[in-house]
DRENDO-28284 format. One record per residue (C-alpha): z, y, x; residue number from 1; chain. Coordinates in steps of 0.2 Angstrom, whole numbers. Example, Ala and Ser with C-alpha at 12.3 -4.5 7.8 and 13.67 -1.06 7.14 Angstrom:
# residues 2
ATOM     Z     Y     X  nr kette
ATOM    39   -22    62   1     A
ATOM    36    -5    68   2     A
//
This chain:
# residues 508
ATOM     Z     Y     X  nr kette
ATOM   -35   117   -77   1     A
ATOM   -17   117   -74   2     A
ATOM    -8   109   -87   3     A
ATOM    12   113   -81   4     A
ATOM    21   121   -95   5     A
ATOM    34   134   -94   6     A
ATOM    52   134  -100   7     A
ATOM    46   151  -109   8     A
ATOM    58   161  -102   9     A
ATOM    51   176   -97  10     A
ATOM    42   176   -79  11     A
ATOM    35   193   -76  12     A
ATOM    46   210   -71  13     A
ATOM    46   223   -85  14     A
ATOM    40   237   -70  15     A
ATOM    23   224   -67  16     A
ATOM     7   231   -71  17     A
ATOM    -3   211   -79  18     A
ATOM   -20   215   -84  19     A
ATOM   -39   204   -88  20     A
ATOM   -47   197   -73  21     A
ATOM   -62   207   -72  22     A
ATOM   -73   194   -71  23     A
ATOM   -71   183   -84  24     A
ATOM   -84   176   -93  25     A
ATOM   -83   172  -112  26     A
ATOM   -94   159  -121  27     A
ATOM   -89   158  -141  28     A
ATOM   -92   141  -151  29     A
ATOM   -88   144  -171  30     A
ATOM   -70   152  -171  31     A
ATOM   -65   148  -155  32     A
ATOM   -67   156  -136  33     A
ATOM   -72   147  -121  34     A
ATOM   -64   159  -104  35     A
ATOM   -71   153   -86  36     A
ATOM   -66   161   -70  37     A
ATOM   -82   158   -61  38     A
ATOM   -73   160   -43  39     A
ATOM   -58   150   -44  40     A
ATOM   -67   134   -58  41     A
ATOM   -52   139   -69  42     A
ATOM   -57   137   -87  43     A
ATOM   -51   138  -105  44     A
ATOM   -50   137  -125  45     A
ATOM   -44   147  -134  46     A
ATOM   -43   144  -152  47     A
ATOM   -41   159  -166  48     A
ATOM   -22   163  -164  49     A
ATOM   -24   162  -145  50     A
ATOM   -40   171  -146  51     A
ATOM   -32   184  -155  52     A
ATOM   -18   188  -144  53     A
ATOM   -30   187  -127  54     A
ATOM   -41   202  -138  55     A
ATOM   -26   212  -140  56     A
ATOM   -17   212  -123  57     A
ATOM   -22   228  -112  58     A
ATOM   -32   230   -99  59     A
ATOM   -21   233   -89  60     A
ATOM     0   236   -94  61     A
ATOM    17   233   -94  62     A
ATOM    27   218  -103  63     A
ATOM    35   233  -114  64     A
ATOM    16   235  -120  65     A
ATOM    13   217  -123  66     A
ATOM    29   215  -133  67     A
ATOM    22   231  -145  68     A
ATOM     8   221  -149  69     A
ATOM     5   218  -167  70     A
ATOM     5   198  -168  71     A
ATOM    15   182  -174  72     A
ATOM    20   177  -158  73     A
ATOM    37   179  -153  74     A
ATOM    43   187  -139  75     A
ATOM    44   168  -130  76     A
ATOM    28   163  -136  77     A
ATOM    20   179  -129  78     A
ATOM    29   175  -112  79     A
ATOM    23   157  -113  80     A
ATOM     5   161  -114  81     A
ATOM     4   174  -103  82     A
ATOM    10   162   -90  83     A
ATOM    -1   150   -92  84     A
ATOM   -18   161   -94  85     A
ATOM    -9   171   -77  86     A
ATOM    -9   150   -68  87     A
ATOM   -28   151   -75  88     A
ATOM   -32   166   -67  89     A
ATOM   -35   175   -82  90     A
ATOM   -24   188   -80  91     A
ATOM   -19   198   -63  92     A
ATOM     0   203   -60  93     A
ATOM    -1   219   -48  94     A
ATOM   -20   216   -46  95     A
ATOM   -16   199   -39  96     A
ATOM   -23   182   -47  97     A
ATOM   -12   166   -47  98     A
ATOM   -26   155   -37  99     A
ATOM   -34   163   -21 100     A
ATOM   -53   156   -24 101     A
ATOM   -55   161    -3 102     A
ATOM   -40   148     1 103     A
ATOM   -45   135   -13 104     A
ATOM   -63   130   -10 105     A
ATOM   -59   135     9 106     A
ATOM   -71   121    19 107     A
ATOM   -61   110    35 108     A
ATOM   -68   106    49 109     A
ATOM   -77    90    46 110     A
ATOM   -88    77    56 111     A
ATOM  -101    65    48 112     A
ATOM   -90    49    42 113     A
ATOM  -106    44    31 114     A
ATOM  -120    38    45 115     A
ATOM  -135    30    37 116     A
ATOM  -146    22    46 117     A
ATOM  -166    22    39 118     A
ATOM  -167     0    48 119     A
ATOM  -183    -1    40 120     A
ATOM  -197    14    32 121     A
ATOM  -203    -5    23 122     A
ATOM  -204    -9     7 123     A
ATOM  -210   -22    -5 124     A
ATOM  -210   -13   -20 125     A
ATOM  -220     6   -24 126     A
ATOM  -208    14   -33 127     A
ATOM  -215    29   -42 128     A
ATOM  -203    40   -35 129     A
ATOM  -197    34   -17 130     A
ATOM  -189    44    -8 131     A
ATOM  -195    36     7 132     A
ATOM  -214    36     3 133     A
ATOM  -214    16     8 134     A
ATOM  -227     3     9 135     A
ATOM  -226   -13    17 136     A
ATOM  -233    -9    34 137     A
ATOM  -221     5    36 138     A
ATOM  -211     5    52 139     A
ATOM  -194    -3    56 140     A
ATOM  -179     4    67 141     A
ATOM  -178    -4    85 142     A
ATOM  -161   -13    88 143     A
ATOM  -159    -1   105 144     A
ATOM  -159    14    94 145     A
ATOM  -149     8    82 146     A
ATOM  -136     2    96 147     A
ATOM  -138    18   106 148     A
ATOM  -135    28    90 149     A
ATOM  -119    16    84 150     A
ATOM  -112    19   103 151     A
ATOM  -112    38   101 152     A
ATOM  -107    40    83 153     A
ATOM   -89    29    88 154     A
ATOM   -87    37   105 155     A
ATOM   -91    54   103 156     A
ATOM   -86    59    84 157     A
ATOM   -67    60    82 158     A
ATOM   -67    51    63 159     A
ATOM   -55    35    61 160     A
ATOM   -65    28    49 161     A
ATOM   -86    26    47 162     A
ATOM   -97    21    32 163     A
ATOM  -113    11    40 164     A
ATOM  -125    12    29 165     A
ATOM  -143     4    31 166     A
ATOM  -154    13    23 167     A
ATOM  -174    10    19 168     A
ATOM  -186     6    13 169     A
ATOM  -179    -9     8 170     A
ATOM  -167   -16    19 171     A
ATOM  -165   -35    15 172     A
ATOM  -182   -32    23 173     A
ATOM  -172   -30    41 174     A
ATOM  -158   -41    35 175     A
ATOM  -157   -50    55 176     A
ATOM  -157   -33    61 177     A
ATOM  -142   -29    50 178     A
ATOM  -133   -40    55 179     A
ATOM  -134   -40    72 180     A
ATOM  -130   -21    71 181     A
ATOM  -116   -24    62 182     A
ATOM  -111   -37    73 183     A
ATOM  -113   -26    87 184     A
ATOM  -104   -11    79 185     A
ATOM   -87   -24    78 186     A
ATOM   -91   -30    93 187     A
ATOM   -90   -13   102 188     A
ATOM   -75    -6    91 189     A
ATOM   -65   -21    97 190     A
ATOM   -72   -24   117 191     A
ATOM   -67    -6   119 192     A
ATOM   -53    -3   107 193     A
ATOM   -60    10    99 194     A
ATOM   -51     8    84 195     A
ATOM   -61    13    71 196     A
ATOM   -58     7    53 197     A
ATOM   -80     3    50 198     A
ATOM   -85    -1    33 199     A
ATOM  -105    -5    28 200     A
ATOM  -114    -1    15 201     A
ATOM  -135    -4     9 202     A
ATOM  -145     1    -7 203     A
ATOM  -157   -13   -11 204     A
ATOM  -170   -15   -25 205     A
ATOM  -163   -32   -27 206     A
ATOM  -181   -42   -27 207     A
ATOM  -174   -53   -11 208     A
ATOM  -156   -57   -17 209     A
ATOM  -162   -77   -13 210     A
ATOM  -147   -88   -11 211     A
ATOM  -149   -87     6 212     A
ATOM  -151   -69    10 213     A
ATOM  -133   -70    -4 214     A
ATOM  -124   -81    10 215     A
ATOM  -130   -71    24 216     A
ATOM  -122   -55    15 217     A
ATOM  -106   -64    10 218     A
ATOM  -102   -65    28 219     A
ATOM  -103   -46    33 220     A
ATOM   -85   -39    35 221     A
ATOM   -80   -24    24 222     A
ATOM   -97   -24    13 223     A
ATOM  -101   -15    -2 224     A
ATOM  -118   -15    -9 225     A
ATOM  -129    -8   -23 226     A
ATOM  -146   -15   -32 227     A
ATOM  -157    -3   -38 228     A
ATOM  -163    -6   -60 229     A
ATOM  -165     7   -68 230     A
ATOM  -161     0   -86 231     A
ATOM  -171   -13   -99 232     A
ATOM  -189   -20   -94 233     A
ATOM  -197    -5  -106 234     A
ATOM  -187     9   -94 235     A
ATOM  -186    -1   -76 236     A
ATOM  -205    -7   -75 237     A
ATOM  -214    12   -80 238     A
ATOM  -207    17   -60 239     A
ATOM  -201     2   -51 240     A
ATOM  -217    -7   -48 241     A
ATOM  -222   -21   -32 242     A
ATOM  -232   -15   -22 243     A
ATOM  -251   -17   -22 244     A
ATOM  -250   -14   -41 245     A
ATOM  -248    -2   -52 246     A
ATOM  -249     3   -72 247     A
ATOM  -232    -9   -71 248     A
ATOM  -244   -24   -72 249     A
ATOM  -231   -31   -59 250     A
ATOM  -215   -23   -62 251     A
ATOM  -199   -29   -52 252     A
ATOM  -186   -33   -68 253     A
ATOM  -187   -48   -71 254     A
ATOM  -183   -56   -55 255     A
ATOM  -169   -40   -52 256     A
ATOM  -159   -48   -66 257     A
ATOM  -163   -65   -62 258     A
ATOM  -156   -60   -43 259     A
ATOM  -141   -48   -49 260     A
ATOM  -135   -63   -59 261     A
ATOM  -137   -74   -46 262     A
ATOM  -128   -62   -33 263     A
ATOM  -113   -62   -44 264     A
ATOM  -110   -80   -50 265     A
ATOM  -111   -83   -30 266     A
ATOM   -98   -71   -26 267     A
ATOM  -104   -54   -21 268     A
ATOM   -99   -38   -33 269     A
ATOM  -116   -28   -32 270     A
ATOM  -113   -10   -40 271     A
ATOM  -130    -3   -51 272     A
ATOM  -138    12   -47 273     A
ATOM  -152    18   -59 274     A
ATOM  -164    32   -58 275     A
ATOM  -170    41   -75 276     A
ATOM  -187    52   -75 277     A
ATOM  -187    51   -93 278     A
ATOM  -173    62   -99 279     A
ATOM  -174    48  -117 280     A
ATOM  -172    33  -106 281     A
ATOM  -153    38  -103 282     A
ATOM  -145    34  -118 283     A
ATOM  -156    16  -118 284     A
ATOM  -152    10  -102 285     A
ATOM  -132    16  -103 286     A
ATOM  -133     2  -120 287     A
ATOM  -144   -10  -108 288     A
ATOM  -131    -9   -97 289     A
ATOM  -115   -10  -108 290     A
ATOM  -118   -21  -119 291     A
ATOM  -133   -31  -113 292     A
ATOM  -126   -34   -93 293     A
ATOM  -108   -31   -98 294     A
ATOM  -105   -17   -83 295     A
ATOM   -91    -5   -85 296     A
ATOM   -96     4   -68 297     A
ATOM  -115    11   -64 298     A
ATOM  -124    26   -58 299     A
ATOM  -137    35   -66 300     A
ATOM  -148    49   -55 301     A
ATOM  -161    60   -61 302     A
ATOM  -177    58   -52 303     A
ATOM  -181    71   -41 304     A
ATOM  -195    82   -32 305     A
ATOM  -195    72   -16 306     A
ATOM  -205    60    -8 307     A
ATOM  -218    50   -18 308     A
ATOM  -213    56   -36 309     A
ATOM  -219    75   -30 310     A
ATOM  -237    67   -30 311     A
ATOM  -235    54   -44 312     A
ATOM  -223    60   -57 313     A
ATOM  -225    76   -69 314     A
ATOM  -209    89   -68 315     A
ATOM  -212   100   -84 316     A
ATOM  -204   116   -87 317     A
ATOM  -193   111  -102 318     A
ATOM  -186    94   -90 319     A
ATOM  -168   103   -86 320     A
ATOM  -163   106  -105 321     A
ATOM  -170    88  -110 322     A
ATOM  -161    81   -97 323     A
ATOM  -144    91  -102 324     A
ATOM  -146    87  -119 325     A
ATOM  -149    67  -117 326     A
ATOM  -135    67  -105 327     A
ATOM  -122    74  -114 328     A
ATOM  -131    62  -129 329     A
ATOM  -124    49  -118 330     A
ATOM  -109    55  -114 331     A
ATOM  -105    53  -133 332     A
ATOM  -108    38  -135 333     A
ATOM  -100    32  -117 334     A
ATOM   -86    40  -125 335     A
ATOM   -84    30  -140 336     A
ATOM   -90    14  -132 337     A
ATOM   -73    15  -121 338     A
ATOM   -62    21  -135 339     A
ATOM   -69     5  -146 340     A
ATOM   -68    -8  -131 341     A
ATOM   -51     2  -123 342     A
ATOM   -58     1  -107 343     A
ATOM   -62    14   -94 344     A
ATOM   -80    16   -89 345     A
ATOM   -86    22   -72 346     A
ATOM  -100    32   -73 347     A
ATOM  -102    41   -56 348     A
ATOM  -109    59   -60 349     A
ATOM   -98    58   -77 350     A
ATOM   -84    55   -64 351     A
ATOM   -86    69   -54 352     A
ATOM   -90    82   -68 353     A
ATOM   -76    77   -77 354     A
ATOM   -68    76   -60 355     A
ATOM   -73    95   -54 356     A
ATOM   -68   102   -72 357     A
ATOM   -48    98   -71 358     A
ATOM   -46    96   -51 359     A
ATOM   -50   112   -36 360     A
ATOM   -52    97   -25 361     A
ATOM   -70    91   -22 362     A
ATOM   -69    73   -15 363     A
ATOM   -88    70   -17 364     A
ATOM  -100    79    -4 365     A
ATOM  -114    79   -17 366     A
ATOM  -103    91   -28 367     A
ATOM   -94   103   -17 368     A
ATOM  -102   118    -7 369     A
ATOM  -106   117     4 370     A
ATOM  -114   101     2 371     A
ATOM  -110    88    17 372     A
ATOM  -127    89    25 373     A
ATOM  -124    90    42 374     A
ATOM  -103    88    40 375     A
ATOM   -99    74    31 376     A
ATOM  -118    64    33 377     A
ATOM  -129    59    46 378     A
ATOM  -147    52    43 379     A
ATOM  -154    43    59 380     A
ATOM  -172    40    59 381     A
ATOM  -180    25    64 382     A
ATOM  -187    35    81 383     A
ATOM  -169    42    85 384     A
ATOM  -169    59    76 385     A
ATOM  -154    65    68 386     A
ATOM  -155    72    51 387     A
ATOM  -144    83    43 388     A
ATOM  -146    71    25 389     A
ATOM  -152    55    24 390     A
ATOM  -163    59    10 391     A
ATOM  -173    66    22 392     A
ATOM  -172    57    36 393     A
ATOM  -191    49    33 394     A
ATOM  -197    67    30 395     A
ATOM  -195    75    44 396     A
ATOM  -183    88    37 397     A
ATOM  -168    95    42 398     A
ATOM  -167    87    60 399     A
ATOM  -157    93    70 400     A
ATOM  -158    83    86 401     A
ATOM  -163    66    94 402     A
ATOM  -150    53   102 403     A
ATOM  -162    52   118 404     A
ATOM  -160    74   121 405     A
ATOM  -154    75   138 406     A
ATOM  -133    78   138 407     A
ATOM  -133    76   119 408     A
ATOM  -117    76   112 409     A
ATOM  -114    73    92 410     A
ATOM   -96    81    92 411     A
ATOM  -105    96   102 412     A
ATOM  -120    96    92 413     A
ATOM  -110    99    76 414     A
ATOM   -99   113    83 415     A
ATOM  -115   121    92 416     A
ATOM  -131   120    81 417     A
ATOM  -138   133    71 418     A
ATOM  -146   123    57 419     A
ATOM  -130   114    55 420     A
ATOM  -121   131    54 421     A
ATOM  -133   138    42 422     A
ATOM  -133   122    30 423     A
ATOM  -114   125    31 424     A
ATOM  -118   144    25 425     A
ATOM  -126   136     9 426     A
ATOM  -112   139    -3 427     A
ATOM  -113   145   -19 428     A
ATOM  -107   164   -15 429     A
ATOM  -120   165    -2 430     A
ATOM  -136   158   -15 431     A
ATOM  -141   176   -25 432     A
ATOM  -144   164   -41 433     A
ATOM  -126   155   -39 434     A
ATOM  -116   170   -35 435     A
ATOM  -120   175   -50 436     A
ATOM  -116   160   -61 437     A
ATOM  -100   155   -71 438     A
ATOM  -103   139   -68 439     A
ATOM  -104   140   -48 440     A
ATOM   -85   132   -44 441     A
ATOM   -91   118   -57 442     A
ATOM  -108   111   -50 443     A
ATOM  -108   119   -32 444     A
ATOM  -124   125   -30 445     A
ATOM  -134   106   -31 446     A
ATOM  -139    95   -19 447     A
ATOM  -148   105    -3 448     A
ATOM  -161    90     2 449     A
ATOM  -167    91   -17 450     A
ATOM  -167   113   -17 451     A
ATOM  -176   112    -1 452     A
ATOM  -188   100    -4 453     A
ATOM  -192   110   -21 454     A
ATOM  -192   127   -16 455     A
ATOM  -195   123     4 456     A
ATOM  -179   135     6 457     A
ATOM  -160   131     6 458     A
ATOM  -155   146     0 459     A
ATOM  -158   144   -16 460     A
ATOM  -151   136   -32 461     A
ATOM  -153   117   -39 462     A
ATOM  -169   114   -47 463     A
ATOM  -157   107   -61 464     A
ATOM  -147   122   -62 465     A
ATOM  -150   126   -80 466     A
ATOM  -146   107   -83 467     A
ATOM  -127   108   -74 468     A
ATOM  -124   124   -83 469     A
ATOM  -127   116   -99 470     A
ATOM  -118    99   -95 471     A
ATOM  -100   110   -88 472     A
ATOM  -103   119  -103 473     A
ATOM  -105   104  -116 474     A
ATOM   -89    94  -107 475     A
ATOM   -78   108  -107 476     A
ATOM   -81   112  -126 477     A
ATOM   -80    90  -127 478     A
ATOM   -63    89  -116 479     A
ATOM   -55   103  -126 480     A
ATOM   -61    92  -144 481     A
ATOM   -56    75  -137 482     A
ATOM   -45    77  -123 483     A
ATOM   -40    59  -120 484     A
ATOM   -60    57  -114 485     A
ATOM   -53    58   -97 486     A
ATOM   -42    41   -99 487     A
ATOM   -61    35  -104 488     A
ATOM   -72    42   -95 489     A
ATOM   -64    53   -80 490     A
ATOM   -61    48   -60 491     A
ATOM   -50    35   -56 492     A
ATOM   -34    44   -55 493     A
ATOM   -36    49   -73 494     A
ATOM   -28    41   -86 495     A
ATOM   -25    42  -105 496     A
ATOM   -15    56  -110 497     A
ATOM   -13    64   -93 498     A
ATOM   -24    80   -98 499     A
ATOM   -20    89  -110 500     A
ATOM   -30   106  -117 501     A
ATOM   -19   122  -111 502     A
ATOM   -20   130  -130 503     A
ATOM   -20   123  -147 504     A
ATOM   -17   133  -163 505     A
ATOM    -5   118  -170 506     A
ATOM     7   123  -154 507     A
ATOM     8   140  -159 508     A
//
């Protein structure tokens, strides 16, 4: 949403036809109306006296017409509003709308800046709903790939700045392999001036966080990690099991916490990353997390159909609506827990909801269309095959090369290959389901590793469609009622009182 005000004076020629953008969409709550472009993500409330007003304006008409409508709104007031549902594209002037969607959500060029290594298909653990399908004996990535790989993505894709991500499996398990790529990868940058801005990055189930593996890490250059607990003992130990067990009569919390703790008093700043099968299990481990661990910034993902938990897990019909509702539970009470401590919680998805609500841009691959499978990611499999996600990169899926083909070039491959032009096709005017939704511009069609591993197609919508439709829904009806949720709850480069709803009957 827009939130620039007008002067009030009036904006539109007498002579100009203004009319309803055909395809609105209205949702009603009580007394008040809920209006949602679905192509251009703009969106708004309209409360009675506003309501009112947007009823009685024509089809289509002159500003004579709307100045003969039977209303308390003065002549300015009209101008006003009509202004400001015109900047939301809910009004056309001359069949034209204020925000071209085509040039909005318009896709640059982009080349993979997020390259994820799988070092090691390893793991100690058997979590019930790895990605990965690991078990101890899986294999490990040979340095010469890793280094062959490194050497192409720096020399042959044009980016100025990398993410290095070592991806498992469990990659403490590889932990001298790590860092010998990484020193290679500085090494390389500098020898032949490359200039190349490299950060790194791992996800770890935090079970080898020993002191010395901590010292080891602290000397990495520009590293920023994540340990995997998914929330209290009764919620971590039902998925996150060692493996060789199972029923939890081994789970991996206890030592986690013990090693998280341990991390932090020595220095490092590990972010937490939790993964909820449970839809209940959300509002427990926020509170675990909060109040029990102190965090203010963590990451909660629902489990998905991929990887071991297709096999182990059940995915019931209901899941989508359970999981909206316990979600936007949360989100309540996330709410008023930062309002009582005055503090601003970062809680990822919460983040870029809240973030793709007031804001065209989409900075997060994950919730723009289409995706960045293939654009802004690279997975490189431990035998040298490039993937299109890294989520798949142990599956087999949405390969799309290998660093050993003959003449390969990365910069080439991603202007010539079909499946990454296809994966770039998946946006949300191209799905059948999505072109049809009003909530398209708002969740972006979901993730496409998680739709294809589900539906074994691309082109089709998120297997938790019903559940973003519910949650834009729910924050938008939750942003209009407490707008200073965004100072609490919103991306970084929200603060309190910035947003403010568009219409409010007081204003009147």
């Amino acid at each position: 949403m827009n939130n620039t005000k007008t002067t009030g004076q009036q904006w539109i020629s007498p002579q100009a036809c203004l009319g309803k953008n055909p395809s609105l969409r209205l949702k009603r709550k009580g007394d008040l109306c809920l209006l949602i472009d679905p192509d251009s993500a703009s969106w708004a409330v309209l409360p009675p006296l506003y309501f009112d007003f947007w009823k009685k304006l024509p089809t289509a008409g002159a500003w004579k017409q709307i100045l003969e409508i039977e209303h308390p709104f003065s002549e300015l007031k009209r101008s006003e509003v009509t202004l400001e549902l015109y900047r939301q594209n809910m009004l056309t002037v001359n069949g034209r709308l204020y925000c071209d969607p085509a040039e909005t959500f318009k896709t640059p060029k982009k080349y993979p800046d997020f390259i994820c290594f799988h070092i090691t298909e390893a793991c100690n653990l058997a979590c019930r709903y790895c990605l990965a399908d690991s078990v101890p004996t899986n294999k490990a990535m040979p340095l010469e790939v890793y280094k062959f790989a490194i050497r192409k993505v720096l020399t042959e894709l044009p980016n100025d700045t990398f993410t290095i991500d070592f991806h498992g499996g469990e990659p403490l398990l590889a932990l001298d392999k790590i860092v010998e790529a990484v020193n290679y990868a500085e090494q390389l940058n500098e020898e032949e001036n490359l200039g190349k801005k490299l950060l790194y990055s791992f996800q770890t189930n935090g079970t080898l966080l020993n002191e010395k593996n901590i010292e080891i890490l602290k000397g990495i250059p520009r590293l920023q990690f994540g340990v995997s607990l998914d929330g209290p003992k009764s919620v971590h130990d039902k998925n996150r099991i060692f493996a060789g067990t199972q029923n939890g009569e081994r789970g991996s919390f206890e030592v986690i916490v013990r090693n998280l703790k341990r991390a932090k008093e020595m220095g490092l700043r590990p972010g937490v990353l939790g993964v909820i099968h449970d839809p209940a299990d959300y509002l427990t481990s926020f509170k675990f997390f909060t109040e029990e661990l102190g965090l203010r910034e963590f990451r909660l993902n629902y489990s998905s159909y991929i990887g071991r938990s297709a096999r182990l897990l059940d995915f019931p019909l209901d899941r989508n609506g359970k999981f909206a509702e316990n979600w936007l539970n949360m989100v309540d009470h996330a709410y008023e827990f930062a309002k009582k401590h005055d503090t601003h919680l970062r809680i990822s998805d919460i983040d870029n909801q809240i973030n793709n609500l007031i804001f065209k841009r989409r900075p997060f691959m994950c919730y723009r269309s289409p995706c960045g499978a293939g654009n802004s990611v690279f997975g490189f499999a431990i035998d040298g095959g490039i993937h299109a996600c890294e989520e798949l990169a142990s599956s087999g899926f949405l390969k799309l090369a290998n660093i050993y083909d003959p003449g390969l070039n990365l910069k080439e491959l991603i202007d010539s290959s079909p499946q990454v032009a296809e994966l770039n096709s998946r946006c949300v005017n191209n799905i059948p389901k999505c072109r049809r939704c009003m909530f398209k511009r708002f969740c972006t069609g979901g993730c496409t590793s998680k739709t294809l591993s589900f539906f074994g197609t691309i082109m089709r919508e998120s297997p938790m469609c019903s559940y973003y439709a519910k949650v834009f829904e729910g924050l938008m009806w939750r942003l209009y009622e407490h707008p200073d949720m965004t100072g609490y709850l919103g991306p970084e480069n929200c603060r309190k009182g910035q947003w403010k709803p568009l219409f409010k009957d007081e204003d009147a």
